[in-house]
PyMOL Python script that loads the backbone (N, CA, C, O; Angstrom):
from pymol import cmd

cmd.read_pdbstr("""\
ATOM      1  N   UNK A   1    -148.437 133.072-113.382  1.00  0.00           N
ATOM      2  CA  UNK A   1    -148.068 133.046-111.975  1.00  0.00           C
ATOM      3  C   UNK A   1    -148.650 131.784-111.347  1.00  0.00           C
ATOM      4  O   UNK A   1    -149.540 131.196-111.961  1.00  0.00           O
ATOM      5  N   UNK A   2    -148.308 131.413-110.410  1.00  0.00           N
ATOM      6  CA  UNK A   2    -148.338 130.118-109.789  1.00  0.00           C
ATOM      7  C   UNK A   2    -148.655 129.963-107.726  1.00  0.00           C
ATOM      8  O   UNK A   2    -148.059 130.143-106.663  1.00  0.00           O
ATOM      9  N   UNK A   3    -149.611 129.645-108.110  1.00  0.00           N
ATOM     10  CA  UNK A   3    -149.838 129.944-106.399  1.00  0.00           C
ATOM     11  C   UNK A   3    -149.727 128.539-105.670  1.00  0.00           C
ATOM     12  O   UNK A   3    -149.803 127.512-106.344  1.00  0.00           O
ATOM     13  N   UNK A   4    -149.570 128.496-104.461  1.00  0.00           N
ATOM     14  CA  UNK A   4    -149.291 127.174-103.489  1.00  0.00           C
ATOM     15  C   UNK A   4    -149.828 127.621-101.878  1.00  0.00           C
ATOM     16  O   UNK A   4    -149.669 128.678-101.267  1.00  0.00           O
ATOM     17  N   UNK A   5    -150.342 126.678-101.588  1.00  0.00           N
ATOM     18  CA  UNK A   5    -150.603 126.809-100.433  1.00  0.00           C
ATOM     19  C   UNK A   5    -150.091 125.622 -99.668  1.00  0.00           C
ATOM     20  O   UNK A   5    -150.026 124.511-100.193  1.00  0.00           O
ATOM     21  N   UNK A   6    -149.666 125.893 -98.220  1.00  0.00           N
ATOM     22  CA  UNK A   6    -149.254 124.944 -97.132  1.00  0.00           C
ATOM     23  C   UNK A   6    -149.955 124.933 -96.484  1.00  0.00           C
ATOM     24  O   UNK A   6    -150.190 125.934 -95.807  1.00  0.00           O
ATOM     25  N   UNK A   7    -150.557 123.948 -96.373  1.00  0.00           N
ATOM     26  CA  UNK A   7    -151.763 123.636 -95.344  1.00  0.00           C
ATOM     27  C   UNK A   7    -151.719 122.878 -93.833  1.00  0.00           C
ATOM     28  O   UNK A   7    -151.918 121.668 -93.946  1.00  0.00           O
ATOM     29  N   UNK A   8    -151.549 123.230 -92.746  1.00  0.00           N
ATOM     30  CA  UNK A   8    -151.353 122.694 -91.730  1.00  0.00           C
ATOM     31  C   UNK A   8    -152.279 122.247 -90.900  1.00  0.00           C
ATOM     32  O   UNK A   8    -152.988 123.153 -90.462  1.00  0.00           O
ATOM     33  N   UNK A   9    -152.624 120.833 -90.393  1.00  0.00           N
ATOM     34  CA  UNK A   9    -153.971 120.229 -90.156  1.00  0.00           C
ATOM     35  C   UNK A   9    -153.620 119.786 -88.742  1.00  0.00           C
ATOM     36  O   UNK A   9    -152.827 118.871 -88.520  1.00  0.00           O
ATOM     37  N   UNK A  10    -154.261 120.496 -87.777  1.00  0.00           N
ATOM     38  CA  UNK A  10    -154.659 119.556 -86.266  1.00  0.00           C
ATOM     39  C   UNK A  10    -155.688 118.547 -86.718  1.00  0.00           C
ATOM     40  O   UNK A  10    -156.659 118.792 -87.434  1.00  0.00           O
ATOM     41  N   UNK A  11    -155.363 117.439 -86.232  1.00  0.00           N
ATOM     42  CA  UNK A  11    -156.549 116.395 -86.777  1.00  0.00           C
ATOM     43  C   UNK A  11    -157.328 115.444 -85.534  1.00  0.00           C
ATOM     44  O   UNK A  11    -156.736 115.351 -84.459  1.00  0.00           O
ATOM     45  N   UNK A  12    -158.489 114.836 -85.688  1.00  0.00           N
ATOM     46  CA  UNK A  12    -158.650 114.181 -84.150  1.00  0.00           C
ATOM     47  C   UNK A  12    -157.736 113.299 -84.214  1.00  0.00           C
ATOM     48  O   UNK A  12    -157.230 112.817 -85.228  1.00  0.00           O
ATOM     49  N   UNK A  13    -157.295 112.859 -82.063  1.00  0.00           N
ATOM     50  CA  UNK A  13    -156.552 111.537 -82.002  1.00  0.00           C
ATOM     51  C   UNK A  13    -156.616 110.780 -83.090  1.00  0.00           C
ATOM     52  O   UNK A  13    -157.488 111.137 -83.882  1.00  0.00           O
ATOM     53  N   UNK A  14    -155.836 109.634 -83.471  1.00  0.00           N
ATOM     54  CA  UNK A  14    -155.991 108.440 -84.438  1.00  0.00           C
ATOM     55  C   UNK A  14    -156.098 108.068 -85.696  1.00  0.00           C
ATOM     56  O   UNK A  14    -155.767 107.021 -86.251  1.00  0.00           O
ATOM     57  N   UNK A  15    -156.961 109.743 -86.384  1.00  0.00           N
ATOM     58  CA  UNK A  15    -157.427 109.859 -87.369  1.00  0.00           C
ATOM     59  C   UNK A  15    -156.582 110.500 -88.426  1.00  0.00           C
ATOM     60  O   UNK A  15    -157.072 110.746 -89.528  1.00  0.00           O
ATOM     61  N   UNK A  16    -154.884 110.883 -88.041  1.00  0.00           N
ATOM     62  CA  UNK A  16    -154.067 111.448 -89.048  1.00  0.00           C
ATOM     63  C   UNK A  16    -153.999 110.707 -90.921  1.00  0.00           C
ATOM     64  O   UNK A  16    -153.960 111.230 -92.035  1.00  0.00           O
ATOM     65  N   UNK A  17    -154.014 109.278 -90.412  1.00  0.00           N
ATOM     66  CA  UNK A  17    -153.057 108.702 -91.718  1.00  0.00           C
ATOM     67  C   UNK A  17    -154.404 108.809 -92.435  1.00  0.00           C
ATOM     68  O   UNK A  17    -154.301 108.437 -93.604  1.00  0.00           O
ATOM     69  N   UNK A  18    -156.185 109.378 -91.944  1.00  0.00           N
ATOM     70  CA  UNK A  18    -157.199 108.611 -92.994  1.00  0.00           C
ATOM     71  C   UNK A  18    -157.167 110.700 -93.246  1.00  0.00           C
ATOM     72  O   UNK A  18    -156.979 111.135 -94.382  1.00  0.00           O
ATOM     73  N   UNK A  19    -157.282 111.254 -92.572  1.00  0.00           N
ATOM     74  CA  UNK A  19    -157.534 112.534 -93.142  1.00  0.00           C
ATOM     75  C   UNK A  19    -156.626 113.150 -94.180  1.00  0.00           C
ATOM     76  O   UNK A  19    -156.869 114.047 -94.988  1.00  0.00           O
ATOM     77  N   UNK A  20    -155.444 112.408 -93.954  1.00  0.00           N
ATOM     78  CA  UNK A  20    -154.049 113.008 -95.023  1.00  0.00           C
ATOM     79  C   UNK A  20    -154.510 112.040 -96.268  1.00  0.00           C
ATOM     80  O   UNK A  20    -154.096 112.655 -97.250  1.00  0.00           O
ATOM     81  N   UNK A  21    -155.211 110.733 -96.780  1.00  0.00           N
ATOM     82  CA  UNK A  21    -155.913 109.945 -97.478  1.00  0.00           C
ATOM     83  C   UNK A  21    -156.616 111.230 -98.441  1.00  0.00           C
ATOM     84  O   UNK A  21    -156.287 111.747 -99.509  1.00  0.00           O
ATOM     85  N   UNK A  22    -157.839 111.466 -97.400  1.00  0.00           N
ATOM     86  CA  UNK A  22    -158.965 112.133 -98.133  1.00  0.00           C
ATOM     87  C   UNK A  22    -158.280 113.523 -98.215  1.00  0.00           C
ATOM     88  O   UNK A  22    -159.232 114.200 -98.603  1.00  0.00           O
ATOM     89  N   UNK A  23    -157.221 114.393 -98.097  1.00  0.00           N
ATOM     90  CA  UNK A  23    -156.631 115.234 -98.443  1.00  0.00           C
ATOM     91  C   UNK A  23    -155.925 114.874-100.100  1.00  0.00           C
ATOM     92  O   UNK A  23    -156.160 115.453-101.160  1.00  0.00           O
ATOM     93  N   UNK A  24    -155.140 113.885 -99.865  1.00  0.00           N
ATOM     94  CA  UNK A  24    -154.562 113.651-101.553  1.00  0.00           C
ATOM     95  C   UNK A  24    -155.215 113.495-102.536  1.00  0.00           C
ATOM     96  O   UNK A  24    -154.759 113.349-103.670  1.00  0.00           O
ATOM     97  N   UNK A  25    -156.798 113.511-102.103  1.00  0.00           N
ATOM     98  CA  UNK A  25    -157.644 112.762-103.003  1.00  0.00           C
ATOM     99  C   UNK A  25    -158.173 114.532-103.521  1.00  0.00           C
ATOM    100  O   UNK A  25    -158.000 114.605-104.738  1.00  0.00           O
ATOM    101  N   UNK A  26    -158.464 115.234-103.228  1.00  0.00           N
ATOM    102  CA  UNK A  26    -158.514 116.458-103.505  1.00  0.00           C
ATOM    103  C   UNK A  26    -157.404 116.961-104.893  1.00  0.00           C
ATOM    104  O   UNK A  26    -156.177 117.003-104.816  1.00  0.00           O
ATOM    105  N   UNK A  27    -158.028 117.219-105.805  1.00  0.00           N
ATOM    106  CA  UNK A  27    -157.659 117.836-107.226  1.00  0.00           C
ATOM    107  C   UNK A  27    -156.526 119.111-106.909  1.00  0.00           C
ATOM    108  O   UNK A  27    -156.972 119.942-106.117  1.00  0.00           O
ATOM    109  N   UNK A  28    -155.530 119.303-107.269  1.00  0.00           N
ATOM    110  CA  UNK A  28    -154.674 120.368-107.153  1.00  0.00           C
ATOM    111  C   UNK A  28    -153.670 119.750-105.670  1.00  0.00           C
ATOM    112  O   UNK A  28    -152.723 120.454-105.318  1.00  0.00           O
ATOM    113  N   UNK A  29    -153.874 118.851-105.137  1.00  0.00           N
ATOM    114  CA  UNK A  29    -152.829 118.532-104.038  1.00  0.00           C
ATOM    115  C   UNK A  29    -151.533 117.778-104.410  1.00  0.00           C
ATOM    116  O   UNK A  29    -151.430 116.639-104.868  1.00  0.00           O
ATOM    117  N   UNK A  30    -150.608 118.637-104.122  1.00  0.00           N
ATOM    118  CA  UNK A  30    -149.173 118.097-105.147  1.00  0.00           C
ATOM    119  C   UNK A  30    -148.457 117.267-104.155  1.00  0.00           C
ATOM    120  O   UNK A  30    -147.796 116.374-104.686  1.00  0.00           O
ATOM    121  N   UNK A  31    -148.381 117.326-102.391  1.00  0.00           N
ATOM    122  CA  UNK A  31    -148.263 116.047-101.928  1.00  0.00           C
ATOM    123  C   UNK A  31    -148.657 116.696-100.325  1.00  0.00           C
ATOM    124  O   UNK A  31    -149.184 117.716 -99.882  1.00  0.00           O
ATOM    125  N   UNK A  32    -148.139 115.609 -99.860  1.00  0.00           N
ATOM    126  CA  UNK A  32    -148.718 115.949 -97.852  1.00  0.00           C
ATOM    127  C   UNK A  32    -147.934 114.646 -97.563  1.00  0.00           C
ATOM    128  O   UNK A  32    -147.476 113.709 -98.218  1.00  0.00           O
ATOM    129  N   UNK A  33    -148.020 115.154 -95.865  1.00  0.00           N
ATOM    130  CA  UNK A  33    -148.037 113.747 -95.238  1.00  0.00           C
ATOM    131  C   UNK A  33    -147.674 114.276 -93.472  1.00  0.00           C
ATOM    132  O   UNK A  33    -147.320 115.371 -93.035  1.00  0.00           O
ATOM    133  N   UNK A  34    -147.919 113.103 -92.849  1.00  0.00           N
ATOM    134  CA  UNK A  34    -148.540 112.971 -91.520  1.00  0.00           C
ATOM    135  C   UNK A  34    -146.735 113.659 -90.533  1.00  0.00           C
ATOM    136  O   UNK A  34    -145.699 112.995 -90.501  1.00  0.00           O
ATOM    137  N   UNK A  35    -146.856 114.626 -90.088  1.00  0.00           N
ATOM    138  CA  UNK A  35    -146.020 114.882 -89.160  1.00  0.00           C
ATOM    139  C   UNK A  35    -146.227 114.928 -87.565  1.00  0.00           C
ATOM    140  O   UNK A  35    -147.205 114.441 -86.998  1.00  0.00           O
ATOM    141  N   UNK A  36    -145.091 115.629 -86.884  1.00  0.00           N
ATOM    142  CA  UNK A  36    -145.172 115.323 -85.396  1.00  0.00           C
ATOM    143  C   UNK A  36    -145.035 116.722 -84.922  1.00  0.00           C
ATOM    144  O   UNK A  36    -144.178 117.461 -85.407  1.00  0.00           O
ATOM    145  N   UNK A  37    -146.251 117.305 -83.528  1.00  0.00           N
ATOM    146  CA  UNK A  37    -145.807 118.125 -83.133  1.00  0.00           C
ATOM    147  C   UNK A  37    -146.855 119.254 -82.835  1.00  0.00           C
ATOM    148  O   UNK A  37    -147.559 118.766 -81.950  1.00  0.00           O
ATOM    149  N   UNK A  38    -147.279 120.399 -83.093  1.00  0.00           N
ATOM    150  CA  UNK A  38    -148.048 121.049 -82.938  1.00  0.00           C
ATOM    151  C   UNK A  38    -149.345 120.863 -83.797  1.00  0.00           C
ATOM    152  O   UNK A  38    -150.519 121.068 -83.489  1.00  0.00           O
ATOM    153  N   UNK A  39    -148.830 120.447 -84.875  1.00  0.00           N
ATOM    154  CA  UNK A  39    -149.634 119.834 -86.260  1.00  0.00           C
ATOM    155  C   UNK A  39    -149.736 118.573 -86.742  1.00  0.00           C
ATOM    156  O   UNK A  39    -148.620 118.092 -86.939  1.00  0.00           O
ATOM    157  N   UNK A  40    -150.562 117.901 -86.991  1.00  0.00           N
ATOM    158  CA  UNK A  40    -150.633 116.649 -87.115  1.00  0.00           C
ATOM    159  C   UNK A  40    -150.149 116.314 -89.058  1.00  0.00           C
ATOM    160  O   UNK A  40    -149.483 115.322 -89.358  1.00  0.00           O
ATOM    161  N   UNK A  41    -150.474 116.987 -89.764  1.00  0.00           N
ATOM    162  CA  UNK A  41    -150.697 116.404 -91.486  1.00  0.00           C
ATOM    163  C   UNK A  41    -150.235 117.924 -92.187  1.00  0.00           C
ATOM    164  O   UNK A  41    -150.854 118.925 -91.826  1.00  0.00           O
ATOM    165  N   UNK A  42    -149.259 118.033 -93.077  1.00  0.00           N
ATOM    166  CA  UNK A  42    -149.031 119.038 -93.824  1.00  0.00           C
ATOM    167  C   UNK A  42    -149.306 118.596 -95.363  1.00  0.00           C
ATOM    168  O   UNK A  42    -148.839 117.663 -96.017  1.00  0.00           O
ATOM    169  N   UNK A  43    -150.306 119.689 -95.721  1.00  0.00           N
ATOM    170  CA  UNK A  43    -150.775 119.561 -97.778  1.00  0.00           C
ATOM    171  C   UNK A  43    -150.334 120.239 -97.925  1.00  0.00           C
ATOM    172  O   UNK A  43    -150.223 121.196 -97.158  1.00  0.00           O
ATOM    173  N   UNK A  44    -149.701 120.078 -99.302  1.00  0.00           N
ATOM    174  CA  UNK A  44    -149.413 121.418-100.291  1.00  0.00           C
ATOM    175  C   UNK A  44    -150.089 121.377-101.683  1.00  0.00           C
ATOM    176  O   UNK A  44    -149.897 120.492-102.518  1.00  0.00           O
ATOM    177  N   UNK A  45    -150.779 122.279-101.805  1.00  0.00           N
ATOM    178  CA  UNK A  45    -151.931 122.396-103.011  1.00  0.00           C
ATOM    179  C   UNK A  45    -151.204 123.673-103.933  1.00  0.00           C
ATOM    180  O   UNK A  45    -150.958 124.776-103.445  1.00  0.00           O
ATOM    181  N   UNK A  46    -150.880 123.247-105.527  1.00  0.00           N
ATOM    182  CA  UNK A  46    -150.558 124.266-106.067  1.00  0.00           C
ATOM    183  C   UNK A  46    -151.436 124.543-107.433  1.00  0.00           C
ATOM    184  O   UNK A  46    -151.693 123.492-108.019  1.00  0.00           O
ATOM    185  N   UNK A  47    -151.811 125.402-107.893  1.00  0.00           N
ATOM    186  CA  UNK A  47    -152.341 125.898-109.090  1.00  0.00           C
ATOM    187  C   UNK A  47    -152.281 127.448-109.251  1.00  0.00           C
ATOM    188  O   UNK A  47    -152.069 128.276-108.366  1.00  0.00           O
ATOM    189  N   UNK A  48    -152.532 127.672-110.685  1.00  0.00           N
ATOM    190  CA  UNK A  48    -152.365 128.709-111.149  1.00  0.00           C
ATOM    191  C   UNK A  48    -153.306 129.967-111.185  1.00  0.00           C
ATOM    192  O   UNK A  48    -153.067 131.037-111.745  1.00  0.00           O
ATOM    193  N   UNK A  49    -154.644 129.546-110.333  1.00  0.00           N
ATOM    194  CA  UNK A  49    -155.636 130.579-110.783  1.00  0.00           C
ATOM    195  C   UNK A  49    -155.522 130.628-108.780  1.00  0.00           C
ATOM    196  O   UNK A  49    -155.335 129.639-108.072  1.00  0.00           O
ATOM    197  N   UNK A  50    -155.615 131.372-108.530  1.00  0.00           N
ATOM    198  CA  UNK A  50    -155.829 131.632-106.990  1.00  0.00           C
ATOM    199  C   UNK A  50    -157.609 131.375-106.203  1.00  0.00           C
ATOM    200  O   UNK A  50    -158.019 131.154-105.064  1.00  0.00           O
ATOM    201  N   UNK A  51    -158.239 131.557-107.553  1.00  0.00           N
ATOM    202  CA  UNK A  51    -159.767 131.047-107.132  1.00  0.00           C
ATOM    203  C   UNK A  51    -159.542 129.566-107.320  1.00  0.00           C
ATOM    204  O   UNK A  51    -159.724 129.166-106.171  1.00  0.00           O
ATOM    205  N   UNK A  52    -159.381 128.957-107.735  1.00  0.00           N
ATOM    206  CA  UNK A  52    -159.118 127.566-107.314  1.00  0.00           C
ATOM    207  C   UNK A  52    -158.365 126.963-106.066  1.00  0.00           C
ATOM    208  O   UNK A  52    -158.616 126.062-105.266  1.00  0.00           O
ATOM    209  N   UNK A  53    -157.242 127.933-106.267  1.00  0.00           N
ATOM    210  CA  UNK A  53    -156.686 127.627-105.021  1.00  0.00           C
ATOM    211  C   UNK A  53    -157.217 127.761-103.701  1.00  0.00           C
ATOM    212  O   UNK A  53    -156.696 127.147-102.769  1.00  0.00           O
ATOM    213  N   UNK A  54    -158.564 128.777-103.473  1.00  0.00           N
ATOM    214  CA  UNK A  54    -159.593 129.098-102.268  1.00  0.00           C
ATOM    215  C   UNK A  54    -160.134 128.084-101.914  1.00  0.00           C
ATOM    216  O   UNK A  54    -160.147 127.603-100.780  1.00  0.00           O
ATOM    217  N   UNK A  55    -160.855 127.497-103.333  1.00  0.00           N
ATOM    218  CA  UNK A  55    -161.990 126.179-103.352  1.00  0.00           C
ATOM    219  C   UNK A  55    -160.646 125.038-102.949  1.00  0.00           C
ATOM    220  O   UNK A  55    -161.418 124.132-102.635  1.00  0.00           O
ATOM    221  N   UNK A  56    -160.059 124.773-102.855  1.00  0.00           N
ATOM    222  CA  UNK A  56    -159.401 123.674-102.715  1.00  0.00           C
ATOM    223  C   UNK A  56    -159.217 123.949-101.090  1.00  0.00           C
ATOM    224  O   UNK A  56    -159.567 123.253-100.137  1.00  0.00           O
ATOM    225  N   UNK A  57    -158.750 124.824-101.120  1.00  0.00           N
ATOM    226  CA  UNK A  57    -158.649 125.155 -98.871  1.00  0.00           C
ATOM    227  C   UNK A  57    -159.702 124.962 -98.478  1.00  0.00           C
ATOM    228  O   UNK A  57    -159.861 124.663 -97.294  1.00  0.00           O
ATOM    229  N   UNK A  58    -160.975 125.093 -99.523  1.00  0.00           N
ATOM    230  CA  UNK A  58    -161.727 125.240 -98.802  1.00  0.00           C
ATOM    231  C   UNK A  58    -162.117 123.872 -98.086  1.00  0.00           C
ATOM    232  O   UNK A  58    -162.163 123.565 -96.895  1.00  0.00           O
ATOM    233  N   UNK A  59    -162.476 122.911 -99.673  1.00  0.00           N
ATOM    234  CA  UNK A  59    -162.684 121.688 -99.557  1.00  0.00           C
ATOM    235  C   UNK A  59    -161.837 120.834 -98.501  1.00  0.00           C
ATOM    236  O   UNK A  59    -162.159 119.911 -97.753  1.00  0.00           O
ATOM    237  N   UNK A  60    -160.733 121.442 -98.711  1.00  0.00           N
ATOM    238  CA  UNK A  60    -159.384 120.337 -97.428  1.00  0.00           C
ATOM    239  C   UNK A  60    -159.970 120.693 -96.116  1.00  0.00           C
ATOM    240  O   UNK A  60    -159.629 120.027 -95.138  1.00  0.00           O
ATOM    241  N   UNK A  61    -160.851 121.711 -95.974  1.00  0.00           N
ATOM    242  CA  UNK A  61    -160.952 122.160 -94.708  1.00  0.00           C
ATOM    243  C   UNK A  61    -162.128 121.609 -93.844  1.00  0.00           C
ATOM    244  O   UNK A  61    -162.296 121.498 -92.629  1.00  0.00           O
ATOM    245  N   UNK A  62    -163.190 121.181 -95.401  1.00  0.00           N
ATOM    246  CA  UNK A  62    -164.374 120.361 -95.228  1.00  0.00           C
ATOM    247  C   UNK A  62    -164.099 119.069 -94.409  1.00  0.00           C
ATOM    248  O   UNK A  62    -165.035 118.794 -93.657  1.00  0.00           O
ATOM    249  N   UNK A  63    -162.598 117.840 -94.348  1.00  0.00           N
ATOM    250  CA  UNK A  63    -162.648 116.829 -94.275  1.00  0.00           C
ATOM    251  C   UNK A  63    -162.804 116.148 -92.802  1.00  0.00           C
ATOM    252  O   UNK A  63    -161.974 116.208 -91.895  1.00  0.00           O
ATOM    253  N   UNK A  64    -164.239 115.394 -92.777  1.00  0.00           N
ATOM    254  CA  UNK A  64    -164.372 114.816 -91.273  1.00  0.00           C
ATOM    255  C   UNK A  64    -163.107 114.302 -90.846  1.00  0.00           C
ATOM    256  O   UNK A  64    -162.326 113.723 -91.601  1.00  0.00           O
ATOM    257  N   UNK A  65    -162.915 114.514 -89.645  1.00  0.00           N
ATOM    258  CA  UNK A  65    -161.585 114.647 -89.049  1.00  0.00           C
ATOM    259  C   UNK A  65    -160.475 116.053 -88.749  1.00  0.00           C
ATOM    260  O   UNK A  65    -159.537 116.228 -87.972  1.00  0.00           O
ATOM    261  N   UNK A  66    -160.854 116.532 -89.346  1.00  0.00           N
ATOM    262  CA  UNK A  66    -159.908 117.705 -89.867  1.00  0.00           C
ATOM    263  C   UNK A  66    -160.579 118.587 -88.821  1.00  0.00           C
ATOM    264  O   UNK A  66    -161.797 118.716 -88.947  1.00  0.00           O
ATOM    265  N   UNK A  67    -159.894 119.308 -87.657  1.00  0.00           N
ATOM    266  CA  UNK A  67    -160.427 120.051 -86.521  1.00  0.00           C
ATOM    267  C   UNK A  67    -159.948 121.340 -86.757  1.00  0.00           C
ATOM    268  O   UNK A  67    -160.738 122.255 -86.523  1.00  0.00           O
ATOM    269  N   UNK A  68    -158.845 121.618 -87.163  1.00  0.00           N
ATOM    270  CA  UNK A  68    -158.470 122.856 -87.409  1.00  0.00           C
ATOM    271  C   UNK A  68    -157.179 122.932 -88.143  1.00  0.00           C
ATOM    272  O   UNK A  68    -156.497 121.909 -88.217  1.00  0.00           O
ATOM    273  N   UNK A  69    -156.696 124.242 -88.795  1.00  0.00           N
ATOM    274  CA  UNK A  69    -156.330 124.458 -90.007  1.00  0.00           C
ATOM    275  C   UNK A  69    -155.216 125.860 -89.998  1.00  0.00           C
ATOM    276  O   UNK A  69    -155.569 126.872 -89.393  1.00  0.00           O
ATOM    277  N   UNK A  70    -154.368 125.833 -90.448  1.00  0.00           N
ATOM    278  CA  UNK A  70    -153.404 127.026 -90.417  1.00  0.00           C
ATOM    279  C   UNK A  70    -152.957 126.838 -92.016  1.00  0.00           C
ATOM    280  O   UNK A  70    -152.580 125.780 -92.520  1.00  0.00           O
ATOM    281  N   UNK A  71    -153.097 128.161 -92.708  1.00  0.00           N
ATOM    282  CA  UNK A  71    -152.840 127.622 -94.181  1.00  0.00           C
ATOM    283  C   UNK A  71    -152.343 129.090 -95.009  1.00  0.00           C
ATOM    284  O   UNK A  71    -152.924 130.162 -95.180  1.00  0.00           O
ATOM    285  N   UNK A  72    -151.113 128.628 -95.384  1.00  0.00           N
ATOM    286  CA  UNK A  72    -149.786 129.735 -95.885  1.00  0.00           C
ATOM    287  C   UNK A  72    -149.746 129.379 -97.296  1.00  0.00           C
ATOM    288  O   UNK A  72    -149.644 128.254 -97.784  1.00  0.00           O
ATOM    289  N   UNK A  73    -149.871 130.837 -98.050  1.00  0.00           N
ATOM    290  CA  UNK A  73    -150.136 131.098 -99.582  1.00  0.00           C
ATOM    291  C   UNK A  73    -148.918 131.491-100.276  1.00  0.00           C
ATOM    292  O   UNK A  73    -148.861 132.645 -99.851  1.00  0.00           O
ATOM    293  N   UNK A  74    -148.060 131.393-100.916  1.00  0.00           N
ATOM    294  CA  UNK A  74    -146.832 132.133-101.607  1.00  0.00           C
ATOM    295  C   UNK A  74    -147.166 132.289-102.823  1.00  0.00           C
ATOM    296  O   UNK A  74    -147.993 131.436-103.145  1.00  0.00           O
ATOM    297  N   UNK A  75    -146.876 133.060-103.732  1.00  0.00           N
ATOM    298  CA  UNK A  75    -146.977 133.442-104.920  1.00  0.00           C
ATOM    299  C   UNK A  75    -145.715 132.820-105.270  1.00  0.00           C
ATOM    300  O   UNK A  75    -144.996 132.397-104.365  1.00  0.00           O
ATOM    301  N   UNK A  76    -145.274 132.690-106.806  1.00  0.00           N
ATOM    302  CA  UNK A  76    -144.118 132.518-108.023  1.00  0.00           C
ATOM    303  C   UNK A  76    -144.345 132.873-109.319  1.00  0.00           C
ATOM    304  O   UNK A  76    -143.462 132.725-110.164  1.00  0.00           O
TER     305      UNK A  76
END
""", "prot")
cmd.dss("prot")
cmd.show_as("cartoon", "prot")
cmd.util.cbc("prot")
cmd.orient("prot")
Protein backbone atom coordinates (compact mmCIF):
# COMPACT_ATOMS: atom_id res chain seq x y z
CA UNK A 1 0.00 0.00 0.00
CA UNK A 2 1.14 3.40 -0.74
CA UNK A 3 0.46 6.49 1.20
CA UNK A 4 0.70 10.37 0.03
CA UNK A 5 0.22 13.26 1.64
CA UNK A 6 -0.79 16.93 0.34
CA UNK A 7 0.63 19.33 2.19
CA UNK A 8 -0.65 22.86 2.20
CA UNK A 9 1.73 25.69 3.52
CA UNK A 10 0.72 29.40 4.65
CA UNK A 11 4.18 30.76 4.53
CA UNK A 12 5.61 34.31 5.78
CA UNK A 13 5.28 37.35 3.20
CA UNK A 14 8.28 36.85 0.63
CA UNK A 15 9.46 33.73 1.87
CA UNK A 16 7.34 31.21 -0.53
CA UNK A 17 9.96 30.29 -3.36
CA UNK A 18 12.87 29.58 -0.23
CA UNK A 19 10.41 27.44 1.97
CA UNK A 20 9.08 25.32 -1.13
CA UNK A 21 13.38 24.97 -1.67
CA UNK A 22 13.83 23.52 1.83
CA UNK A 23 10.57 21.45 1.35
CA UNK A 24 12.01 19.47 -1.88
CA UNK A 25 14.99 18.94 -0.08
CA UNK A 26 13.14 16.66 2.38
CA UNK A 27 13.49 12.71 1.51
CA UNK A 28 10.08 11.22 0.29
CA UNK A 29 8.87 14.68 -1.45
CA UNK A 30 7.71 13.68 -4.98
CA UNK A 31 7.11 17.41 -6.03
CA UNK A 32 5.49 20.96 -4.77
CA UNK A 33 5.40 24.28 -5.84
CA UNK A 34 4.45 27.88 -4.96
CA UNK A 35 0.64 28.69 -5.57
CA UNK A 36 -1.91 31.59 -5.20
CA UNK A 37 -4.58 32.11 -2.75
CA UNK A 38 -5.48 30.93 0.63
CA UNK A 39 -2.20 28.86 0.59
CA UNK A 40 0.95 29.87 -0.36
CA UNK A 41 3.23 26.29 -1.43
CA UNK A 42 1.61 22.80 -2.04
CA UNK A 43 4.07 19.30 -1.23
CA UNK A 44 3.24 16.09 -2.01
CA UNK A 45 5.22 13.47 -0.04
CA UNK A 46 4.63 9.79 -0.95
CA UNK A 47 5.90 6.51 0.66
CA UNK A 48 4.95 3.30 1.61
CA UNK A 49 5.26 2.89 5.37
CA UNK A 50 2.83 5.58 6.92
CA UNK A 51 5.44 6.08 9.89
CA UNK A 52 7.59 7.69 7.56
CA UNK A 53 5.14 9.41 6.08
CA UNK A 54 4.39 11.21 9.88
CA UNK A 55 8.23 12.00 10.18
CA UNK A 56 8.25 13.65 6.91
CA UNK A 57 5.00 16.08 7.90
CA UNK A 58 6.58 16.34 10.53
CA UNK A 59 9.92 17.62 9.38
CA UNK A 60 8.05 19.88 6.43
CA UNK A 61 6.35 21.36 9.28
CA UNK A 62 9.70 22.13 11.12
CA UNK A 63 10.75 24.64 8.13
CA UNK A 64 11.66 28.38 9.25
CA UNK A 65 9.21 30.13 7.35
CA UNK A 66 6.57 27.71 7.29
CA UNK A 67 3.64 29.38 9.66
CA UNK A 68 1.05 27.01 9.22
CA UNK A 69 0.01 23.80 7.64
CA UNK A 70 -3.16 21.88 6.38
CA UNK A 71 -2.09 18.33 5.35
CA UNK A 72 -4.41 15.54 3.46
CA UNK A 73 -3.41 11.71 3.59
CA UNK A 74 -4.96 9.19 0.88
CA UNK A 75 -4.21 5.70 0.90
CA UNK A 76 -3.66 3.32 -2.66
Amino acid sequence: MSFSAYILGVCQIGREKEVLEECLKVKDVAEGTVVFGEYDVIVKVVTDDVKELSRRVEEIRRIDGLLRTTTLISMQ
